[in-house]
N, C-alpha and C positions, 0 to 999 in steps of 0.2 A: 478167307484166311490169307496172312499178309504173307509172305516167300518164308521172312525169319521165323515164323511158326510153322510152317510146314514140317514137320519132322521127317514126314518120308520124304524130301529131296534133300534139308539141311543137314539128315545122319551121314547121307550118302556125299554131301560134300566135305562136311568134318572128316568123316573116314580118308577122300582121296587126300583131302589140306593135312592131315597126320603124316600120309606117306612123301607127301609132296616135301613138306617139311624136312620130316627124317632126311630122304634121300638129299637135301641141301645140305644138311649139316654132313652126314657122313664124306662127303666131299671135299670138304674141310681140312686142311692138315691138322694136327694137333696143335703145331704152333699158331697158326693162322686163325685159334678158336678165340685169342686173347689180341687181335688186332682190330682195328677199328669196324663200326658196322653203317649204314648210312642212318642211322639213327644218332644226334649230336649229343656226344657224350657217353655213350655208351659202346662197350666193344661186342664182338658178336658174342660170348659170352654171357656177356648180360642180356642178349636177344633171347639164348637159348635158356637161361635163368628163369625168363620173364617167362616164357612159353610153357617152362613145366609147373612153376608156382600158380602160372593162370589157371594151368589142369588142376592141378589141387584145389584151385577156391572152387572152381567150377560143378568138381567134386561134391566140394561144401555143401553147395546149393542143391546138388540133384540129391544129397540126403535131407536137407530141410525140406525138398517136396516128396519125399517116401516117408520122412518120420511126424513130419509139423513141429522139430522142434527146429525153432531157429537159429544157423548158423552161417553167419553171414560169412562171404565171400573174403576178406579181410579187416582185421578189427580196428584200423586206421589206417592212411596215407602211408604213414611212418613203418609201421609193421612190412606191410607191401615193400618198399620201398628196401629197410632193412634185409628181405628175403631174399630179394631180386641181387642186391649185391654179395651178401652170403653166397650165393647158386654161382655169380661171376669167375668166385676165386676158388671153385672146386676145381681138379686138376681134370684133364680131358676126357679122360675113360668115362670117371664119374660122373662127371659133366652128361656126357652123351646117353649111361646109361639110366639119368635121371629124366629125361626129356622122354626117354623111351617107356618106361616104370611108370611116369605119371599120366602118361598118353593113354595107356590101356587103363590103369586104374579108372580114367573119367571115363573113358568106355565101357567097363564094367559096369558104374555107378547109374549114368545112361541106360544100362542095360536094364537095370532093378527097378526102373518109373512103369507103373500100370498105365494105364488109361488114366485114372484117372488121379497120380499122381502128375501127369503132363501139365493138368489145367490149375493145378497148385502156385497158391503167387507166393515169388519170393522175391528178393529185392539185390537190385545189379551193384554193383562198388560204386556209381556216381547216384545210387536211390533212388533209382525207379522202381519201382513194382512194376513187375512183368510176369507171368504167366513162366513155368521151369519149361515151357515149350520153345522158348526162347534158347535153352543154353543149349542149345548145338549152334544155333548162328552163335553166336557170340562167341566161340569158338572156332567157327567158319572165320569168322574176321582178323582173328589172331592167329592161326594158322598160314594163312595164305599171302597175307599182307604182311608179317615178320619173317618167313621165306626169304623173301624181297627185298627184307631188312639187312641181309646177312650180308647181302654183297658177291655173294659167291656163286653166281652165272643163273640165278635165277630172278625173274622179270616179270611185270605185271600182263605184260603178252601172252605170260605163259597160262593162265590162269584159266580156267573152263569159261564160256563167251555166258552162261546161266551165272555163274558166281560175280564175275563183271558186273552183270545187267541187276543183278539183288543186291549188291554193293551199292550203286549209285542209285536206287530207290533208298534205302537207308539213308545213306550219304548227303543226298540231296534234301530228303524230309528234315535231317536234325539239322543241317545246315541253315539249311529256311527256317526255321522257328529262331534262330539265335538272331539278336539284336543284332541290326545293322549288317545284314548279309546286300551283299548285292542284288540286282537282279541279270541273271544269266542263263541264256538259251542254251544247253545243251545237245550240240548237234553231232553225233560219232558220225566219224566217214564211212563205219564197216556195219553202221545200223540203220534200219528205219524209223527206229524209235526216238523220242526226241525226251530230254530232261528238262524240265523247270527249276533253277535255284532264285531262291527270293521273287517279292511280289512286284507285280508291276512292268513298264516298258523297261524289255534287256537288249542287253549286246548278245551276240555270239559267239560261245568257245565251239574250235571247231579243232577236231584229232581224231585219235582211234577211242574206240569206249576205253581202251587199258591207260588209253594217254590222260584222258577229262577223270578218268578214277583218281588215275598217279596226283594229277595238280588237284582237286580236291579233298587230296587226303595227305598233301606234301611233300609228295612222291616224284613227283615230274612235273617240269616248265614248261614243254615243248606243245603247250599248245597256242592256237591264233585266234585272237578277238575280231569282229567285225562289228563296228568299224575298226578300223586298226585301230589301235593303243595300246596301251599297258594296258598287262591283267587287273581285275580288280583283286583288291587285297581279301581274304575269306576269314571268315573267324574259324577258329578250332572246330576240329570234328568232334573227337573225344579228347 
């Protein structure tokens, strides 16, 4: 079983990335929810938008694997797209106490999967079919990594050294599948473990694992190639 199906580590890491979360935003002045976020284009607002709208589809999904009726995650780009800016221009309170409301609700819905609605496939917003055993990581990922987004004193350092190391098995697997990735040794200074991205003879990125996450996932430059050079260019993750 792969990390992102684990359920008994990934419930326990969505629960900590919830509070992790929360506790960022509360942090936040009120005015400071509608100023920029490290995300281009988007204010933190729209961060915290996107995070409760993700609980709801997520939602979705954990009733399409308890009832087998299908109801997919959102019903185009546009919709999604439309919600996330709706959720931007809610005034603070509201703001915060939707982030908060739709967090548990996907907790609850989580709550409601037997055995054997876990192994239930239902299908992710870019159409994978995947097994509903998946949707805590995929919520591990937006938790923890839009934290980060906010800009507001929380860091990829911060993150548990297990959700790091299951992020870059992820990270690294959909990377290497996409056309024209590089190929890149992933070496952390703070690990034994080493990363393969794409096939064939690499160079080496060399940082901390929160450092080779950040620049994998366009989060952080700060790392070094060997032989020296420029980084190589990466295609998209999600």
């Amino acid at each position: 079983m792969s990390a992102r199906h684990d359920i008994g580590e990934t419930r326990g890491w969505m629960r900590d990335g919830e509070r992790f979360a929360a506790a960022t935003v509360r942090q936040i002045p009120d005015a400071d929810l509608f100023g920029p976020s490290l995300l281009p284009g988007w204010s933190r607002a729209h961060v915290i938008g996107h995070l409760a709208r993700n609980a709801e589809a997520l939602a979705r999904l954990a009733a399409w694997a308890r009832t087998g009726v299908e109801t997919p995650m959102y019903r185009d780009r546009e919709q999604r797209a439309a919600e996330i800016q709706a959720a931007s221009a809610l005034p603070a309170g509201v703001l915060r106490g939707d982030l908060d409301r739709t967090a548990n609700d996907l907790e609850r819905a989580l709550d409601a999967l037997d055995s054997q609605s876990w192994h239930a496939r239902v299908r992710s917003a870019l159409g994978r079919t995947i097994p509903a055993a998946e949707i805590p990581w995929m919520r591990v990922r937006e938790v923890w990594l839009h934290a980060v987004d906010l800009d507001a004193r929380a860091h990829l350092a911060d993150l548990p050294a297990e959700v790091v190391d299951a992020l870059l098995d992820d990270v690294t697997a959909t990377l290497s599948a996409r056309d024209g990735c590089p190929a890149v040794r992933l070496e952390p200074t703070d690990r034994d473990q080493r990363w393969q991205l794409g096939p064939g003879d690499s160079v080496a990125a060399r940082s901390t694992a929160a450092g080779l996450l950040g620049w994998l996932t366009g989060r952080d430059r700060h790392v070094r190639i060997t032989p020296d050079g420029d980084l190589p260019v990466l295609p998209r993750w999600l």
